[in-house]
C-alpha positions in Angstrom: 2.5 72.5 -50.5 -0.4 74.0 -48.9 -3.5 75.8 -50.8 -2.4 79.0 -49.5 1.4 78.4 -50.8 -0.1 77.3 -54.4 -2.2 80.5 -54.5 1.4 82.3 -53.6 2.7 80.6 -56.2 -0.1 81.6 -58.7 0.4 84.9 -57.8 4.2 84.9 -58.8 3.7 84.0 -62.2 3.4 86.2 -64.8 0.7 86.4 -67.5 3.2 84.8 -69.6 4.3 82.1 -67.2 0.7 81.5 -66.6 -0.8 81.0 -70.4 2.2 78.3 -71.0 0.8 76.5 -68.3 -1.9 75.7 -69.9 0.0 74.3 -72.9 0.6 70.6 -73.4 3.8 69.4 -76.2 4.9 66.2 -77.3 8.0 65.1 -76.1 10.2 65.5 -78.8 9.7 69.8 -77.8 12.1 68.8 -74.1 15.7 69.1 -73.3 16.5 65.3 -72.1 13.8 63.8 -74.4 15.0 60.7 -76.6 13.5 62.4 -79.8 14.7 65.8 -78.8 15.7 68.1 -82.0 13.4 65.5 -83.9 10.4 68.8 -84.3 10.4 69.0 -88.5 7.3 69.7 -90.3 4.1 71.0 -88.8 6.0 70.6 -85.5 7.9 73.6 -86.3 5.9 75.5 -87.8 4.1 76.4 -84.5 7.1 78.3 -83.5 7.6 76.9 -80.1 10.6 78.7 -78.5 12.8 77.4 -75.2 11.4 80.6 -73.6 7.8 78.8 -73.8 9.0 75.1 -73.9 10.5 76.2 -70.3 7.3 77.2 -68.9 5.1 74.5 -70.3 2.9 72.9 -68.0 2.7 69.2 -69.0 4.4 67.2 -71.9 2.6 64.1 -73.6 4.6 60.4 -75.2 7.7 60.6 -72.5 8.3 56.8 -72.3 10.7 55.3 -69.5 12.0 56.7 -66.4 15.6 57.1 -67.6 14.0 59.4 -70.3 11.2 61.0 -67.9 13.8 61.7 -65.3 15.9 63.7 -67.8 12.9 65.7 -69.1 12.1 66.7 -65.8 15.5 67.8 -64.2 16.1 69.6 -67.2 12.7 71.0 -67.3 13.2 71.9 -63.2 16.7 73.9 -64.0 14.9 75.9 -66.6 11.8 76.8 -65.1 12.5 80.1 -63.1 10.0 78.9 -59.9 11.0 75.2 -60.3 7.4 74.1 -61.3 7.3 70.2 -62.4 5.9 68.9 -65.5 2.7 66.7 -65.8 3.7 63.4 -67.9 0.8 62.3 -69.9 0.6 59.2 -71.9 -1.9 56.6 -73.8 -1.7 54.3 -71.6 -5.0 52.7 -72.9 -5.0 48.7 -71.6 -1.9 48.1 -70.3 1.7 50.1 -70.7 4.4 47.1 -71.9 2.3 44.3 -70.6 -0.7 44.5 -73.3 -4.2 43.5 -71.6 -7.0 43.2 -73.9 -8.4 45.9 -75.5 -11.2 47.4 -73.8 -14.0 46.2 -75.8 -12.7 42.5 -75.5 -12.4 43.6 -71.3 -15.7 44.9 -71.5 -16.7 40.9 -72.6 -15.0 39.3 -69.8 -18.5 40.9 -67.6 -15.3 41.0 -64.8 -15.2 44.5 -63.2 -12.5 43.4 -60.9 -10.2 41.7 -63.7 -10.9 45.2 -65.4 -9.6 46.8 -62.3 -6.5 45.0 -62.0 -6.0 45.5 -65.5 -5.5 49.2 -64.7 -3.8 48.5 -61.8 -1.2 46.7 -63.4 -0.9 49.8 -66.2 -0.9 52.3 -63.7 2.1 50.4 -61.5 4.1 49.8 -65.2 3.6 53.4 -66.5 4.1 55.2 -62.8 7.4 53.4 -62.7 8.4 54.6 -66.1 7.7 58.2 -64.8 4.0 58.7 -66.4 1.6 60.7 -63.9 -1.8 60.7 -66.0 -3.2 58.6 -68.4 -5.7 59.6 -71.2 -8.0 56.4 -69.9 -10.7 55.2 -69.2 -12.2 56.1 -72.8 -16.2 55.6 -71.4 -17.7 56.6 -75.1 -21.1 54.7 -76.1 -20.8 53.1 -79.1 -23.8 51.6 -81.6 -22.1 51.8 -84.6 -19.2 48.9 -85.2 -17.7 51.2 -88.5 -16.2 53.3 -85.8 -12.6 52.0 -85.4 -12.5 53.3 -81.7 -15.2 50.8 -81.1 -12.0 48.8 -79.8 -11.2 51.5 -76.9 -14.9 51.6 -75.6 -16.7 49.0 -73.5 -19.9 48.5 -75.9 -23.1 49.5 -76.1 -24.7 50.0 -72.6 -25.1 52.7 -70.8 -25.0 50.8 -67.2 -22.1 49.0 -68.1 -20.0 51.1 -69.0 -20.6 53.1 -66.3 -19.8 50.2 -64.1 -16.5 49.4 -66.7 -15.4 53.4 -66.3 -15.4 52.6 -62.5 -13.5 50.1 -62.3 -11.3 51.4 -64.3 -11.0 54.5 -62.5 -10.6 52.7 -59.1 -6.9 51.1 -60.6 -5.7 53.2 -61.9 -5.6 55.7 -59.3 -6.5 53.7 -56.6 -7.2 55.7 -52.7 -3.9 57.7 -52.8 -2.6 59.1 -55.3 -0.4 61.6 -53.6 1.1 58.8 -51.8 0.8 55.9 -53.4 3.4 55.9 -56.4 2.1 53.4 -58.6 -1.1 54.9 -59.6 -2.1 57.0 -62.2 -4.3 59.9 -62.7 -7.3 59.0 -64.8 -8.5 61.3 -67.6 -11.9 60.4 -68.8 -12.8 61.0 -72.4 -14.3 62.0 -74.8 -16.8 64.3 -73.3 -18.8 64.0 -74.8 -20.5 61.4 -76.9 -17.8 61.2 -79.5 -19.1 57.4 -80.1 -22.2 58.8 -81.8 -20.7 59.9 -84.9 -22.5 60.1 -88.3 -21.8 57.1 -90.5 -19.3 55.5 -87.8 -16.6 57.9 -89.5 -14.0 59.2 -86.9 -14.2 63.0 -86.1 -17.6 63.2 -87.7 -20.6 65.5 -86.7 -22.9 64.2 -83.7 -26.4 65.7 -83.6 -28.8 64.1 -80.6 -31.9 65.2 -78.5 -30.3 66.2 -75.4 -32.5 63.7 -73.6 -31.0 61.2 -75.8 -27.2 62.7 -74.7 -28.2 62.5 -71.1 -29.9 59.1 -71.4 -27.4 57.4 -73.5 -24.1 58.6 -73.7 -23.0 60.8 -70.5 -24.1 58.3 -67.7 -20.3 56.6 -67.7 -18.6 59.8 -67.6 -20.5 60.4 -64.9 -19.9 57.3 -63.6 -16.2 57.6 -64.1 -16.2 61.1 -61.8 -18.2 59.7 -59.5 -15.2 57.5 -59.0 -13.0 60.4 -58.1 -11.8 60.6 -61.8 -9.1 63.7 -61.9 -9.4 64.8 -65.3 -11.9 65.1 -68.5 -10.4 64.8 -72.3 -13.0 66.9 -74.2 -14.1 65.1 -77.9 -13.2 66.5 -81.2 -16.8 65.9 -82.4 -20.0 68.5 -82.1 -22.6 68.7 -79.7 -25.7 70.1 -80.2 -23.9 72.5 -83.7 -20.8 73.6 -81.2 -17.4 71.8 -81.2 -16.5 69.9 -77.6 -13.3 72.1 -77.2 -15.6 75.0 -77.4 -19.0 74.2 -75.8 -19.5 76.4 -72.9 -22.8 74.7 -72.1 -21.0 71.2 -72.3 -18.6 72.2 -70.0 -18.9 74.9 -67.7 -22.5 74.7 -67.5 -23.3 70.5 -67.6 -19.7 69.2 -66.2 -18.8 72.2 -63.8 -22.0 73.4 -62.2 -24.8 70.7 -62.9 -21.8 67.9 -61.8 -19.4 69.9 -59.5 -16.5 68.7 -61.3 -13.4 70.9 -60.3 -10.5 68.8 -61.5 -8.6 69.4 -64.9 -10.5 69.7 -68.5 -7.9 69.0 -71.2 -7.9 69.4 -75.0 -7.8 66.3 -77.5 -5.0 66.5 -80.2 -5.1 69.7 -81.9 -9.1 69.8 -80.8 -8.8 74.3 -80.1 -7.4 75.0 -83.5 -9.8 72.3 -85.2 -12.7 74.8 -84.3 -11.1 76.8 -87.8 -12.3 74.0 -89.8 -15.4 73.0 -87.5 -16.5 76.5 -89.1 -17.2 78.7 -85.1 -14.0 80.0 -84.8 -12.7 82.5 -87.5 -9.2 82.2 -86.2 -6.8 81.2 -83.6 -7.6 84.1 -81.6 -11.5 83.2 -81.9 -10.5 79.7 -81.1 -8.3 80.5 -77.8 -11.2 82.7 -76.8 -14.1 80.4 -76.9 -12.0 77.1 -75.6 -11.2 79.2 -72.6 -14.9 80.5 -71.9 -15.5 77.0 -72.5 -14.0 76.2 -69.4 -10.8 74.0 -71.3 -7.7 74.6 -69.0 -5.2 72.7 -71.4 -4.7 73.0 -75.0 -2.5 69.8 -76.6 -0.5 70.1 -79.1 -1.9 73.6 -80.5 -0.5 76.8 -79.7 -4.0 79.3 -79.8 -3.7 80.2 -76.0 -0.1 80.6 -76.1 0.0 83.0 -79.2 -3.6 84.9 -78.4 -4.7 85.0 -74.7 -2.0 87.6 -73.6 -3.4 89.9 -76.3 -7.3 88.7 -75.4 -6.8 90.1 -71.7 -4.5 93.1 -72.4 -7.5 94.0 -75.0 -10.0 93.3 -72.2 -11.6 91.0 -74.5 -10.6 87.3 -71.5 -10.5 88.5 -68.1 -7.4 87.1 -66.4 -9.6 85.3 -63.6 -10.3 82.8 -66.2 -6.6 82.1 -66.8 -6.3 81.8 -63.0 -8.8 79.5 -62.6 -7.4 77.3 -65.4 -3.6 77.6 -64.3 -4.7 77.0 -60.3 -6.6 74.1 -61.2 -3.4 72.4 -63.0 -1.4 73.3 -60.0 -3.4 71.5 -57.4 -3.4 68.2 -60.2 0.4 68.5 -59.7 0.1 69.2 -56.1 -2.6 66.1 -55.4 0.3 63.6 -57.3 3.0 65.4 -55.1 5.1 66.5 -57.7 6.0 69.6 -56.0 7.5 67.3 -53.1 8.6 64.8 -55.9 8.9 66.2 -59.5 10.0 62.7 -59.9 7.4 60.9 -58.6 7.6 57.0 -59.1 10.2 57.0 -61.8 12.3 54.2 -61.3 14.5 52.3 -63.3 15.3 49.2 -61.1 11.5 48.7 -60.5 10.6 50.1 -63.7 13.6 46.9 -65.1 12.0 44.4 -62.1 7.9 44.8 -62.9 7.5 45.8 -66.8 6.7 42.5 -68.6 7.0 40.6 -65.3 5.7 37.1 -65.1 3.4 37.9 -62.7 1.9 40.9 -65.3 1.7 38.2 -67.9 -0.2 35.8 -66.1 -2.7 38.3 -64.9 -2.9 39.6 -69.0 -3.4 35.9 -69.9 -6.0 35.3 -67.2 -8.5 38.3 -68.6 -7.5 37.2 -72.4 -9.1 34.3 -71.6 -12.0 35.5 -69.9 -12.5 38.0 -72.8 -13.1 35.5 -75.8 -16.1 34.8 -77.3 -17.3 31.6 -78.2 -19.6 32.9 -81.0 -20.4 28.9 -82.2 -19.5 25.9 -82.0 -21.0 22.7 -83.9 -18.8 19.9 -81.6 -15.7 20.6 -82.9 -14.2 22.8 -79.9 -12.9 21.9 -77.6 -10.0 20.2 -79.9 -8.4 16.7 -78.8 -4.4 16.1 -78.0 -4.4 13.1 -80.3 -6.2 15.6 -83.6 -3.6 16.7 -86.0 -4.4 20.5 -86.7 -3.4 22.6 -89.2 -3.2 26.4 -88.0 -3.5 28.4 -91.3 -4.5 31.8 -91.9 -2.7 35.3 -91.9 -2.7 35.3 -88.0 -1.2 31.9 -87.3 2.1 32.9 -86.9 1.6 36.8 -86.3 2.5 39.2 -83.4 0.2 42.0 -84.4 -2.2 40.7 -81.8 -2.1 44.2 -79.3 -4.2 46.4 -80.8 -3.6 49.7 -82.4 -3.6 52.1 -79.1 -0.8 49.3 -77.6 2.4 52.5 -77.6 5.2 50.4 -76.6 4.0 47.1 -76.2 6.1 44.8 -78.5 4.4 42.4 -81.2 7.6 40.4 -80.6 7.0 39.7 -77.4 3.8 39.0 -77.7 2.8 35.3 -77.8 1.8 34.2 -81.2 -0.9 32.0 -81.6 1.3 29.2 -83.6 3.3 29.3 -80.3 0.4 29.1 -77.7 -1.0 25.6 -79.2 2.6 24.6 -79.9 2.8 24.1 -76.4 -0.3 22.0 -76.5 0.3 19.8 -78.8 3.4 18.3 -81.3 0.6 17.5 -83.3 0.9 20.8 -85.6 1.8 21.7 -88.9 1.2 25.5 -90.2 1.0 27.7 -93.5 0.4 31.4 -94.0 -2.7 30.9 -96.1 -2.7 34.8 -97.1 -1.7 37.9 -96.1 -4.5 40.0 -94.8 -5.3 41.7 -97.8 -4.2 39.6 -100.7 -3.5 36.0 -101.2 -1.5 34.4 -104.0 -2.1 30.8 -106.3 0.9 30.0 -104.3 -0.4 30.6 -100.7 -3.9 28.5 -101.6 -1.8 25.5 -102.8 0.6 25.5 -99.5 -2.6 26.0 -97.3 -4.5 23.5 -99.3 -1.5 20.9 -99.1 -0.9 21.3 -95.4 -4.7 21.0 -94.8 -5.4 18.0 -96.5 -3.6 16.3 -93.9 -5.1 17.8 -90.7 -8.2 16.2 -88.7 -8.9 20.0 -87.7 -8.1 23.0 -89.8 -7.6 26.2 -87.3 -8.4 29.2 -89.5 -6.3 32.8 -88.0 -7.8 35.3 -89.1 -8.4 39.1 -88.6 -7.8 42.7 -88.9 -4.3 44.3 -89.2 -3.8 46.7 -86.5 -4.6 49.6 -88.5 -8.0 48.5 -90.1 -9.1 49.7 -86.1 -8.6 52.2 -83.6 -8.6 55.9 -84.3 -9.0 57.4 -88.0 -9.6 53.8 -88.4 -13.3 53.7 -89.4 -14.7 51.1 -92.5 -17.7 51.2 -94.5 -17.2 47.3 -95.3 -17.0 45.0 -91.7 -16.3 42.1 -93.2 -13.1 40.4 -93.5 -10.8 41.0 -96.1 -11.9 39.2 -99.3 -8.2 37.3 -99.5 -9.6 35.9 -96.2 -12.7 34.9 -97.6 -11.2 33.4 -100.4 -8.7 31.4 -98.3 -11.4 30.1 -95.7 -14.1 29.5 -99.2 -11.1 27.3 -100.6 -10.3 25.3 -97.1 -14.4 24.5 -97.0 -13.8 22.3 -100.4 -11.7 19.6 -98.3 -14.8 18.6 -96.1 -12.3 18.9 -92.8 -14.0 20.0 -89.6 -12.7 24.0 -89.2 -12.5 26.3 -86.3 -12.2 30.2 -86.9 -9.9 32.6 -84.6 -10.5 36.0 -85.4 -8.2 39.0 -84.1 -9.5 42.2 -84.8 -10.9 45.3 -83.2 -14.6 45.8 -84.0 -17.8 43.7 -84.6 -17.5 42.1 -87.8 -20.2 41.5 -90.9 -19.5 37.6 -90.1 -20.7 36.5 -93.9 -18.2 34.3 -95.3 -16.9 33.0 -91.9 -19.9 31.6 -89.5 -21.1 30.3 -91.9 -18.6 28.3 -93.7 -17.1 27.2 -90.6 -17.9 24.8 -87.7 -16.7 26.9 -84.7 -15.9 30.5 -84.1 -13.7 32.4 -81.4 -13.6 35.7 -80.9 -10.3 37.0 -79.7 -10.5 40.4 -80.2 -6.8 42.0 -80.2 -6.1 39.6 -76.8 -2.1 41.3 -75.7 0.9 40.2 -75.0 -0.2 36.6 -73.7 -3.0 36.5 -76.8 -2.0 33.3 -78.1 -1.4 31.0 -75.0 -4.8 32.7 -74.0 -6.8 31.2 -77.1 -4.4 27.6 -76.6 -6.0 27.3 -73.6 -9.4 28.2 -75.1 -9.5 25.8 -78.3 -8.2 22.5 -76.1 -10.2 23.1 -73.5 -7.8 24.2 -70.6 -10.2 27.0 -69.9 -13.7 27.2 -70.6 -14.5 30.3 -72.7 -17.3 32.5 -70.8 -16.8 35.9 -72.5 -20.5 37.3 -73.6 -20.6 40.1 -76.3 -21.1 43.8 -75.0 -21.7 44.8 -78.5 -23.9 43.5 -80.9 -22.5 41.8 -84.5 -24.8 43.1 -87.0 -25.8 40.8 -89.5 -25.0 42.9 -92.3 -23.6 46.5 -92.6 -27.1 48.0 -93.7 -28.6 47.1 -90.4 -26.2 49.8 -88.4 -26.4 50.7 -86.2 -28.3 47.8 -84.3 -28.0 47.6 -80.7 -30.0 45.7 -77.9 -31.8 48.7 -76.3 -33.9 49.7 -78.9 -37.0 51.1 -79.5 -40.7 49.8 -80.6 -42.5 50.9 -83.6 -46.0 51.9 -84.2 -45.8 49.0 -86.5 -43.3 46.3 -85.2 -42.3 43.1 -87.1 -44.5 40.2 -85.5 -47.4 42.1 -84.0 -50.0 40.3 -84.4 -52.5 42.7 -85.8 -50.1 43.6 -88.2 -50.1 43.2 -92.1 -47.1 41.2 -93.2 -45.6 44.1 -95.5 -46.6 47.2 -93.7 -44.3 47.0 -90.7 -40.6 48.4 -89.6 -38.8 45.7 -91.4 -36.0 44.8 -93.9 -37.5 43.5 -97.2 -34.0 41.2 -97.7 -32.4 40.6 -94.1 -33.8 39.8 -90.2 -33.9 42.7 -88.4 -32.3 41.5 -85.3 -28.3 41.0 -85.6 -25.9 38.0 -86.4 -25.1 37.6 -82.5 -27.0 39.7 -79.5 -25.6 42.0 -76.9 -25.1 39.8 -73.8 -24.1 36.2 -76.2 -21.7 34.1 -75.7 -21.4 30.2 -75.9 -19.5 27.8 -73.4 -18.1 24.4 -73.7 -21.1 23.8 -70.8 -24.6 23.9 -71.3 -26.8 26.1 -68.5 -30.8 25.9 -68.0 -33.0 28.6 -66.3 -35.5 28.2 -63.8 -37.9 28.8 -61.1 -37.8 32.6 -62.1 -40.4 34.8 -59.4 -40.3 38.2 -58.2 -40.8 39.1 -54.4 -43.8 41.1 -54.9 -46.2 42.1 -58.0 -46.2 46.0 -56.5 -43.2 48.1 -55.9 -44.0 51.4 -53.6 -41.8 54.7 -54.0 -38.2 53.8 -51.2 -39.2 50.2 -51.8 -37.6 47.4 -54.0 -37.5 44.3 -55.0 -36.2 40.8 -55.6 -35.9 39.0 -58.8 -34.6 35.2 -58.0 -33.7 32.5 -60.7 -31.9 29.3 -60.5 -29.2 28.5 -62.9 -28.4 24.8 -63.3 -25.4 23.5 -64.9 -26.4 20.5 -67.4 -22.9 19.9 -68.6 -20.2 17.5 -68.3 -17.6 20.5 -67.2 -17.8 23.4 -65.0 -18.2 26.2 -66.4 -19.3 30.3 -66.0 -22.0 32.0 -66.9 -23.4 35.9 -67.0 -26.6 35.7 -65.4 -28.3 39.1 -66.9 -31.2 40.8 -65.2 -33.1 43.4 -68.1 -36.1 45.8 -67.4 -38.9 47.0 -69.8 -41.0 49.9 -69.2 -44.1 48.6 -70.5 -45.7 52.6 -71.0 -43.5 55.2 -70.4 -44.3 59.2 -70.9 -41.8 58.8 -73.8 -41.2 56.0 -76.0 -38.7 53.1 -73.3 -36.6 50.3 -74.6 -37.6 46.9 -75.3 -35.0 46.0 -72.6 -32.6 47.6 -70.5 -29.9 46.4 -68.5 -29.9 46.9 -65.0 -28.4 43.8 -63.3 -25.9 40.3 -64.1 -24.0 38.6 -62.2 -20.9 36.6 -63.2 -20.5 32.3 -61.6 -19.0 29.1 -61.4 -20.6 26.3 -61.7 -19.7 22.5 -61.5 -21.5 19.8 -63.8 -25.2 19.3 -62.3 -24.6 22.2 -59.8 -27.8 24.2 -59.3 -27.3 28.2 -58.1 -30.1 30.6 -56.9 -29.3 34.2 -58.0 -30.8 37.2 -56.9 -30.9 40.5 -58.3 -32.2 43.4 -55.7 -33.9 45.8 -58.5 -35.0 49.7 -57.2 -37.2 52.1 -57.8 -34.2 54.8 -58.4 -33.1 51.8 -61.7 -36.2 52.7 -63.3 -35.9 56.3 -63.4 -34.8 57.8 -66.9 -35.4 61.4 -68.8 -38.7 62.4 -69.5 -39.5 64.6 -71.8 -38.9 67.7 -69.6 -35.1 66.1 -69.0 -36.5 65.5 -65.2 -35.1 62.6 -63.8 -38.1 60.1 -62.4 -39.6 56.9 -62.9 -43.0 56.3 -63.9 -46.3 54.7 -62.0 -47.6 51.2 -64.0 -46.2 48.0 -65.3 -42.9 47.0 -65.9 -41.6 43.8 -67.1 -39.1 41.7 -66.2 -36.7 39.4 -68.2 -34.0 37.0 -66.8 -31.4 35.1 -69.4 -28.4 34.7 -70.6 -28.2 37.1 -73.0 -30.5 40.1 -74.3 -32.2 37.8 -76.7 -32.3 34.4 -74.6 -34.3 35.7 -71.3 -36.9 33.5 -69.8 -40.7 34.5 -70.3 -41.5 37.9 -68.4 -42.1 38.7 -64.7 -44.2 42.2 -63.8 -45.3 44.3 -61.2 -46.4 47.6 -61.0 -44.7 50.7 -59.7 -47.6 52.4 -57.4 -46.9 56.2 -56.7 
């Protein structure tokens, strides 16, 4: 269909026809569905008819292409100009075959195992019938209470923005009209919903907008710069106004400052949660301001569908607006080639020949392994064939290892970690310990019994599912106190112990790190989670995952993140009284375990460190050169990491900032020379004015191997 035939077509629809467009329903609303009928509740009380379900533009939570072929055909008979549905779904890090989730991608430093990640997803889900997927979630994150900390890919600004790429590029890879096993990507939430007050889902966000520029919208832009076809808006405020409803946000910032012209879309229920928010005084109010606000599709709320017909027939909306909003869902549909293929990429036999394929697997095993942390490790890892182990804990034998946005992957499929070291090893005897939250007399005794005879105990432990992911935000980050308990109890026999932990966020480590002699961090590692951490704790694999997130040492530090400021008065300054600086009185200030950390089952050494030039002119650059020697006995990879400090900036810079790493392998006694090509445009930020420029003077220089192990500082001087 051309642009002139999908004009035509705009032009046939009726108001009516047109504001139903613009409305997104669960599945469960659709002829053909496998919930259909299922609508009780709140569901029905929005007083969805067939006349509107007929003439709704997309539908979310369709799963399978038996199921999204029925929708459709059904949908097509209905709809009186035969005008296909959009099928949008979660598909977060991976559709049945679970990768990783994205904070424990974001670790693996890999952009092209990332990519592949999605590419997998996308190939799964398009075959299933799914044409747009709410991901890449890009959201900054300081603040590890925030149970969506899982979905986001840390704390950096540059790399996430290098993370939202990637992800962007497999999903929906060069073609999406004719390549069927991509996906649309729909970036969210715009914007900054990772900034909310006291890590508490849904909560208020109030920033600087220099902050909101420097900070938290640099992926999004990232992620459109990538060709990204959609925007999710966030349920949080920005600057006092709701996302759903922020003209400034989005028609001003995204549409005119950015040039984005693709498809904004609501979050659940986000229009009608402007009642609440306190700026809309009804539905009406809300339907009006969301559309002024440049949102083109509400989910799951029915304000445009019950008030915009009245808003323009009272003059109040001007029907252009609709229009816009209705055209710019038709050319989506157009761009996937649904009006040439309302079916497009559903199908069962290669839907039945790729899902869960062993080709899928391996490639979900391969990042799990590269996404583990080796947080420490007092020579106990990696563990011997001839050690008897005892694998104890509430995650030893458990297959809630996917992670809470996981839709239909299957905890039974998924390998437990019991299973994954079974292969290794005979040598294995096993014992629940606790459950997550609670532990009985009973438990201890079996645990304690089973331990006594083990060289090694492996300690599994964790977060269920649903202590992460959204609405799942927790004052207290530390493990469970049944956990505690358990692990406390297990220290008594004097055995050498190793801690697993599954979970979603950065953990208050007290209790665990240290009691015990080694600790892995898993993360929620899919499908193939527990082969991937058998292959970790004997060695098979070397683990070379470095945190993108900082563990805080304890709660009261949050949040605590790399990039930070200086003080007036900082802790250590040498003129400075010992009292009368920016300090904790009772902990460090720094955290447990850095942004950029990670251990290896190699050691690697830093040298030789120079810089091509102590001046850098305005269109020049630079090189910063290191060499990176292996002095281990095993190969191994590390995540070389270039940082930048504006030593005097016109407002207040970071200590460090990322602008640089790059990921290698290197064999025992191997020597490798890396070089990093650093810009004058990397050391531009926001000044004060919000003008985007980089300032004359010095600038430092760290190289390391994470943001707190960098060798001594290189400078030069920016002349302008």
């Amino acid at each position: 269909m051309t642009d002139q035939q999908l004009n035509a077509l705009l032009k046939e629809l009726t108001l009516e026809e047109k504001i139903s467009q613009l409305l997104q329903l669960a599945a469960p609303f659709f002829d053909g569905s496998g919930t259909e009928g299922q609508i009780t509740g709140p569901m029905a009380s929005m007083g969805i008819n067939d006349d509107i379900v007929k003439n709704t533009g997309s539908v979310l939570g369709l799963s399978g292409a038996i199921e999204t072929i029925s929708v459709q055909e059904a949908h097509m008979k209905k709809n009186r100009l035969g005008i296909p549905l959009l099928v949008m779904a979660d598909i977060i890090h991976g559709y049945k075959t679970i990768f990783p989730v994205p904070l424990a991608i974001s670790c693996s430093w890999d952009l092209e195992a990332a990519e592949r990640s999605a590419e997998i997803a996308a190939a799964e889900a398009s075959a299933a019938g799914v044409h747009v997927t709410f991901s890449p979630m890009v959201d900054l994150v300081r603040d590890p209470r925030w149970g969506r900390v899982m979905e986001t890919t840390g704390e950096d600004p540059y790399l996430n923005g290098e993370f939202a790429r990637a992800f962007v590029r497999g999903y929906q890879g060069k073609d999406l009209k004719n390549d069927l096993t991509r996906l649309a990507a729909c970036v969210k939430h715009f914007a900054a919903y990772g900034a909310g007050e006291g890590g508490r889902d849904y909560n208020t966000v109030d920033m600087s907008e220099r902050q909101l520029r420097e900070y938290y919208l640099p992926a999004y832009k990232a992620a459109l710069d990538e060709g990204a076809e959609l925007v999710m808006t966030a349920f949080n405020t920005v600057d006092g106004i709701p996302a759903a409803g922020n003209k400034r946000l989005m028609r001003d910032l995204l549409r005119k400052e950015w040039g984005f012209d693709g498809v904004v879309i609501s979050d659940w229920g986000a229009v009608k949660e402007m009642i609440p928010h306190g700026v809309a005084a009804d539905e009406a109010e809300a339907a009006y301001k969301s559309l002024l606000a440049g949102v083109d599709i509400e989910m799951m709320t029915t304000c445009y569908e019950n008030h915009l017909k009245q808003l323009v027939e009272n003059g109040e909306v001007d029907e252009a607006l609709i229009d816009e909003a209705v055209l710019r869902i038709l050319e989506l549909k157009q761009k996937l080639g649904l009006f040439d293929n309302p079916y497009r990429g559903a199908d069962v036999n290669r839907e039945r020949e790729i899902v869960l394929s062993a080709e899928h697997r391996q490639a979900a095993r391969d990042l799990a392994v590269k996404s583990c942390v080796l947080l420490k490790n007092e020579s106990v890892l990696p563990l011997k064939k001839e050690q008897n182990i005892a694998l104890i804990g509430p995650f030893a034998q458990n297959g809630d290892i996917l992670g809470p946005w996981s839709w239909l992957g299957s905890k039974e499929e998924a390998v437990q970690l019991y299973d994954g070291l079974k292969a290794k090893t005979s040598r294995i005897v096993t014992a629940q310990g606790s459950d997550i939250e609670s532990v009985t007399a009973t438990q201890l005794e079996e645990a304690l019994s089973v331990a006594r005879e083990a060289d090694v105990i492996v300690l599994a432990l964790g977060e269920h599912s649903d202590m992460s992911g959204e609405a799942g935000s927790r004052a207290n980050i530390r493990l469970p106190d049944a956990q505690l308990e358990l692990t406390a109890k297990l220290k008594s026999l004097g055995k050498p112990m190793v801690a697993v932990l599954f979970n979603g966020r950065p953990l208050d480590l007290h209790g665990v790190y240290d009691v015990v002699d080694a600790v892995l961090e898993a993360w929620y590692p899919g499908t193939e989670g527990g082969a991937a951490v058998a292959d970790l704790l004997y060695g098979d694999s070397n683990p070379s995952g470095r945190l993108t997130m900082s563990f805080p040492f304890a709660v009261g530090q949050v949040p605590v993140y790399y990039n930070n400021f200086n003080t007036g008065r900082p802790q250590g300054a040498p003129d400075a009284q010992v009292r009368y600086v920016s300090q904790y009185l009772d902990i460090p200030n720094a955290p447990l375990y850095p942004f950029g950390y990670g251990l290896s089952y190699t050691t690697f050494a830093y040298s030789d460190a120079s810089i091509s030039s102590d001046r850098m002119a305005l269109g020049q650059s630079l090189e910063v050169t290191v060499k990176v020697t292996n002095t281990g006995e095993v190969a191994g990879e590390e995540v070389v990491q270039l940082y930048v400090r504006d030593v005097a900036g016109e407002v207040v810079r970071p200590l460090k900032e990322l602008k640089g790493f790059r990921k290698i392998k290197l064999q025992p006694g191997e020597v490798q020379e890396v070089t990093f090509l650093l810009t004058e445009e990397q050391l531009r930020y926001h000044h004060s004015d919000l003008s985007l420029l980089s300032d004359a003077g010095e600038f430092a220089v760290f190289v390391g191997s994470s943001s707190r192990d960098v060798l001594q500082a290189l400078s030069f001087q920016l002349i302008k």
